[in-house]
C-alpha positions as CSV (number, residue, x, y, z in Angstrom):
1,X,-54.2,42.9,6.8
2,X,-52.0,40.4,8.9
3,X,-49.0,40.5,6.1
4,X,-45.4,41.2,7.4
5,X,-44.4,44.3,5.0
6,X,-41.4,45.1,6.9
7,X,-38.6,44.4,9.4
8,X,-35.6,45.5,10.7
9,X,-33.1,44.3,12.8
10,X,-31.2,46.1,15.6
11,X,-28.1,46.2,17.4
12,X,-28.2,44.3,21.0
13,X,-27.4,46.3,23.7
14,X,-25.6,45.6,27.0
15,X,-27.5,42.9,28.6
16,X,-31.0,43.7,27.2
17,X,-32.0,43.2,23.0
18,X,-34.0,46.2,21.5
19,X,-35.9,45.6,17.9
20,X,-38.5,47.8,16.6
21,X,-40.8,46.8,13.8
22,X,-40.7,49.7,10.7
23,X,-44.2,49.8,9.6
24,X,-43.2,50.2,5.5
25,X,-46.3,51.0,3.0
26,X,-46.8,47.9,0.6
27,X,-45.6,49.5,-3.0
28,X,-48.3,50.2,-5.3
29,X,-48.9,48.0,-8.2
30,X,-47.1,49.2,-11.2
31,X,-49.6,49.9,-13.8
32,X,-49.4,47.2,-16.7
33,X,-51.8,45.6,-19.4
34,X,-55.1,44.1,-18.1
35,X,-54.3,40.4,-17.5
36,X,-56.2,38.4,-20.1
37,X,-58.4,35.5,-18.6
38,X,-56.6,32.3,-18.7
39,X,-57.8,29.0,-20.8
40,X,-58.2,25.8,-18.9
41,X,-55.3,24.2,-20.5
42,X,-53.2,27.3,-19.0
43,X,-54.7,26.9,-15.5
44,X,-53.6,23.4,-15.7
45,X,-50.2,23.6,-16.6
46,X,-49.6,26.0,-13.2
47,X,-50.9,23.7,-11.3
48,X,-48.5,23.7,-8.2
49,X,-45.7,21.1,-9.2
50,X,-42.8,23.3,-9.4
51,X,-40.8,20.7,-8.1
52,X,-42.4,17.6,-9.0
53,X,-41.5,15.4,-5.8
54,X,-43.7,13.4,-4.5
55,X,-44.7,14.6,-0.7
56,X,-44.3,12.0,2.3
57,X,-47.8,10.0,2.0
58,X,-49.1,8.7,5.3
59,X,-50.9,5.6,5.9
60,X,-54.3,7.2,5.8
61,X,-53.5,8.9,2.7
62,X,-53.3,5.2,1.3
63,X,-56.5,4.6,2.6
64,X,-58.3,7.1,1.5
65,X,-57.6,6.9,-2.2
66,X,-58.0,3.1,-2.0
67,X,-61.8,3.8,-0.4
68,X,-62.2,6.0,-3.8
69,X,-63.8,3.9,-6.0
70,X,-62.5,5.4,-9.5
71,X,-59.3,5.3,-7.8
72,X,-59.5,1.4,-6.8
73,X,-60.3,0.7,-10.6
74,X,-57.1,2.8,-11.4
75,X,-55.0,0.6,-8.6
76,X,-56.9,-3.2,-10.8
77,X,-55.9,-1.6,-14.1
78,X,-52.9,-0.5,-13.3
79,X,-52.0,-4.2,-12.1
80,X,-53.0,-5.4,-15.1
81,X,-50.7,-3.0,-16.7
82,X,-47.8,-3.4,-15.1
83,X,-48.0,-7.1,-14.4
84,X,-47.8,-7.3,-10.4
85,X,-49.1,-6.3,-7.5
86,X,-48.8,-2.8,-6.2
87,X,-45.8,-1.6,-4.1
88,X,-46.8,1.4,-1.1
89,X,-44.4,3.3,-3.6
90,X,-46.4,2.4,-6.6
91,X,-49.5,3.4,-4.8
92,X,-48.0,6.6,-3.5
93,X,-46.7,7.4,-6.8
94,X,-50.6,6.6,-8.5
95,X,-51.6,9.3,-5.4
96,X,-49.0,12.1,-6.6
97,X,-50.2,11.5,-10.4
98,X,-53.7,12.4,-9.5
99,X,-53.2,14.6,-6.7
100,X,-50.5,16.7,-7.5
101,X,-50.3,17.0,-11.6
102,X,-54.0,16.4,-11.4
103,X,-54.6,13.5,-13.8
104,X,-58.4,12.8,-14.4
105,X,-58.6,8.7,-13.9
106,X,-58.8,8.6,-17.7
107,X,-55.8,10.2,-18.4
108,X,-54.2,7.9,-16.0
109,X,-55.3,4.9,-17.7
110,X,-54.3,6.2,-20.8
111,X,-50.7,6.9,-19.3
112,X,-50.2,3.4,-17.8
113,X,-51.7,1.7,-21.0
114,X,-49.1,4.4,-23.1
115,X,-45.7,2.9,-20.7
116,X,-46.7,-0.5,-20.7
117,X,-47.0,-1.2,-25.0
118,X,-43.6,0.5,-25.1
119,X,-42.5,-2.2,-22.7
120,X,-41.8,0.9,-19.8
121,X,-43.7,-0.5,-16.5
122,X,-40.9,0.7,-13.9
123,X,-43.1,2.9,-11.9
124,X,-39.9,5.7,-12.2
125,X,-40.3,5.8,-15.8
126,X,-44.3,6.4,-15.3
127,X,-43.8,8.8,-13.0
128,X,-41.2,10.9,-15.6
129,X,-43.7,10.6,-18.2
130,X,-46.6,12.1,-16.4
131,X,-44.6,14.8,-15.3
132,X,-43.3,15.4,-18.7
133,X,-47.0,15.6,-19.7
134,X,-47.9,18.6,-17.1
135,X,-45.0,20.3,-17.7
136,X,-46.1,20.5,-21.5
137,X,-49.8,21.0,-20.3
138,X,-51.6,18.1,-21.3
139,X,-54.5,17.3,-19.6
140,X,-57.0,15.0,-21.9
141,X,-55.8,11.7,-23.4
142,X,-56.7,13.7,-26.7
143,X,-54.0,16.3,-26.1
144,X,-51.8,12.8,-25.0
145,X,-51.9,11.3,-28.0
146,X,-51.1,14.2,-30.0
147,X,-48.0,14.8,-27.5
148,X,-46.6,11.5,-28.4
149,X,-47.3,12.2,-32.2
150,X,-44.8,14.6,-31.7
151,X,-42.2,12.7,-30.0
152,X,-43.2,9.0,-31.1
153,X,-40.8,9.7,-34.0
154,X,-37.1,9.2,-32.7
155,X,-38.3,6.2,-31.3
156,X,-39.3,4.7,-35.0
157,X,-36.3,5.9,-36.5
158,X,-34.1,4.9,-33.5
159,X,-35.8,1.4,-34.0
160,X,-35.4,2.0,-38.0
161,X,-31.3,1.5,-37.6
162,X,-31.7,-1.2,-35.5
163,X,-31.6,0.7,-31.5
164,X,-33.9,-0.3,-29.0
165,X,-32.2,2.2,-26.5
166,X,-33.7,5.6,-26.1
167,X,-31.3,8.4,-28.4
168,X,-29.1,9.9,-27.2
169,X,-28.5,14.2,-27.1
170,X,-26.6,14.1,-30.1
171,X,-29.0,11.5,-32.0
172,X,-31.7,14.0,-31.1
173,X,-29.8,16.5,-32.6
174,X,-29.7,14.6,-36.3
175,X,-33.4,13.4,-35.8
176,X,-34.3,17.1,-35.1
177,X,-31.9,18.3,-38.2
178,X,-33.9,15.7,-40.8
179,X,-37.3,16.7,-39.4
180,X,-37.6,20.3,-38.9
181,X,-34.4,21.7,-40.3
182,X,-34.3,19.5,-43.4
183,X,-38.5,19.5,-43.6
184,X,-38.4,15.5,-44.4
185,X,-41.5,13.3,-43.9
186,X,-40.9,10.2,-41.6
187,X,-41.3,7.7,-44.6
188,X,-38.5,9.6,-46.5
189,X,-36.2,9.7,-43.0
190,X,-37.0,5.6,-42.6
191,X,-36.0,5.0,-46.5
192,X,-33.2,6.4,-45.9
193,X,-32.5,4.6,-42.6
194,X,-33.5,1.4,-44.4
195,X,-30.6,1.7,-46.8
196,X,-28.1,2.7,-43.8
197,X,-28.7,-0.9,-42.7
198,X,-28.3,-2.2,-45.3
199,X,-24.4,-1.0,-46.7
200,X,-23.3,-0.3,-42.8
201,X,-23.5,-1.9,-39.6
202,X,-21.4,1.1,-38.0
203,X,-21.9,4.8,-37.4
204,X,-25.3,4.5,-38.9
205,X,-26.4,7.9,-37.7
206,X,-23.7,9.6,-39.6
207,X,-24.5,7.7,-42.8
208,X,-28.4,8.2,-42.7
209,X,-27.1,11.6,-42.2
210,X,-24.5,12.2,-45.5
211,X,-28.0,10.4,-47.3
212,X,-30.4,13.2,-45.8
213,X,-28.4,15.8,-46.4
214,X,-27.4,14.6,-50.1
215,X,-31.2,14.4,-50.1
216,X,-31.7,17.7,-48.9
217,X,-28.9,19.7,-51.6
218,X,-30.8,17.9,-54.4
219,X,-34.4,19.4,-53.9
220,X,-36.2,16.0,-52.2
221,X,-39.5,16.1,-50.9
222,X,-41.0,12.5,-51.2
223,X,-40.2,9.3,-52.2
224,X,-40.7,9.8,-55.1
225,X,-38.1,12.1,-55.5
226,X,-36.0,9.7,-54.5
227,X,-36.8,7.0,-57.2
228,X,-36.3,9.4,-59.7
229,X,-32.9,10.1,-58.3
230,X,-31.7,7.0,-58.4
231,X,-29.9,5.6,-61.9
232,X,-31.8,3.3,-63.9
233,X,-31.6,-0.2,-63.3
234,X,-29.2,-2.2,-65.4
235,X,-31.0,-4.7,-68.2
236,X,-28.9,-8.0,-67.5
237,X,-27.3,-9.0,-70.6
238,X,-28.7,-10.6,-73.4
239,X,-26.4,-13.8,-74.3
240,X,-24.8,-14.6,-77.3
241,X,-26.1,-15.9,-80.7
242,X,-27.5,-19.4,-79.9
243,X,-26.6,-20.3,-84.0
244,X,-24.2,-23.2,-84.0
245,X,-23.8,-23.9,-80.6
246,X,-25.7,-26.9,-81.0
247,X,-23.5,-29.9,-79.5
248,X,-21.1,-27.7,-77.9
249,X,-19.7,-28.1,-74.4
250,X,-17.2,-26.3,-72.4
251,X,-14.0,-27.6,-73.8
252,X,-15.5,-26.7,-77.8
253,X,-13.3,-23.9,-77.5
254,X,-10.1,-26.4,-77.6
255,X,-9.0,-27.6,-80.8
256,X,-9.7,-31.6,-81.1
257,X,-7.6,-34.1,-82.2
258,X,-8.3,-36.8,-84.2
259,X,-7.3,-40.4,-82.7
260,X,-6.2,-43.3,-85.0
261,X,-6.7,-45.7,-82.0
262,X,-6.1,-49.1,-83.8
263,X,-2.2,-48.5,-85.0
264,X,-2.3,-46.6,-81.0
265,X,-3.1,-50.5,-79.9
266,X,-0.4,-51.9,-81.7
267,X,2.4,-49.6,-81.0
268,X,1.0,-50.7,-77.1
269,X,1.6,-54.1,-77.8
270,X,4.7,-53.7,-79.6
271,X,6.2,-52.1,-76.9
């Protein structure tokens, strides 16, 4: 069939090489269960991008997606997008999007629109986010969005105690505790990140954290859970009788003397 099944190497020999081809039988298929046909999304995600690096694009590679008219409308967009004119290396990197983790146009759109309301138009950080998207087999903008449902979270939360920085690995690992470990809703993880704000400006993670888990211990589900957790709201005191307070000041509460200010004069002038 043309397929190189075997080899083996030999000894040289004084002045002259000798190597012989062994002619091994190809091993028989070991019998196993009847591969089940696989769904288009599955197909897609072994699409060949093992190693995700872009190959080395040649000039008429340019060209030709440039020619492609879906492809120039991807090139106007994504200008508008990003806010600039298109590097080689942004072009190249539009080629591998489509070409190599097989994009549709629409889905490219939808990633360049995605990175550019999250403030993200370094074509590096595009490029990550597509391949993050084959590698967890999305393919339609539908199967996008709910991707970013998922992951969309951190990012509130993170923004929640006042970070505009991606988390971190270990403030992934609290977000991940409160969500599926813990079983909160988002609203109850931002209430609680609301009042970590507010008492500290420091190790906020770890605060938002002794909250959740108090949280957790106690049984809550929703928010309203939490209201009825939390004490009653002290009635501010009622003042004091207003009965004979009438022409009163602050200094009533001294005792006043009575002034004979005539025979006060004359002692004055006596003096």
């Amino acid at each position: 069939s043309g397929e190189l099944v075997g080899a083996r190497i030999v000894s040289l020999g004084a002045g002259q090489a000798q190597a012989a081809v062994e002619d091994v039988p190809a091993p028989e298929p070991e019998p196993g269960p009847a591969e089940q046909p696989r769904s288009a999304r599955e197909l897609a995600s072994i699409v060949d991008i093992s190693n995700y690096s872009k190959p080395q694009y040649t000039g008429d590679d340019l060209t030709r997606f440039r020619d492609n008219p879906d492809a120039a409308q991807i090139i106007y967009v994504a200008e508008l997008y990003l806010r600039r004119t298109l590097s080689q290396d942004d072009v190249t990197t539009l080629i591998f999007i489509s070409d190599q983790l097989n994009f549709s146009y629409e889905l490219i759109d939808y990633l360049l629109e995605v990175c550019a309301d999250k403030g993200k138009t370094n074509i590096r950080y595009i490029e990550k986010v597509a391949i993050d998207w084959a590698q967890s087999g999305v393919t339609t903008t539908d199967e996008a969005r709910a991707h970013l449902c998922k992951f969309d979270s951190p990012y509130e939360i993170m923004r929640a105690l006042g970070k505009n920085s991606d988390p971190s690995t270990v403030e992934l690992e609290f977000i991940n505790k409160w969500m599926n470990v813990y079983g909160f809703d988002k609203s109850v993880i931002l209430e609680a990140c609301a009042r970590t704000v507010i008492s500290t400006d420091k190790a906020r993670f770890k605060y938002a954290d002794s909250i959740l888990t108090g949280w957790h211990q106690k049984g809550v589900h929703t928010l309203e859970d939490v209201q009825l957790l939390d004490p009653p709201k002290k009635k501010p005191a009622q003042s004091g009788s207003k009965q004979g307070t009438a022409g009163k000041n602050k200094f009533s509460q001294f005792t006043q003397n009575q002034y004979d200010y005539e025979e006060l004069e004359k002692k004055l002038i006596s003096n």
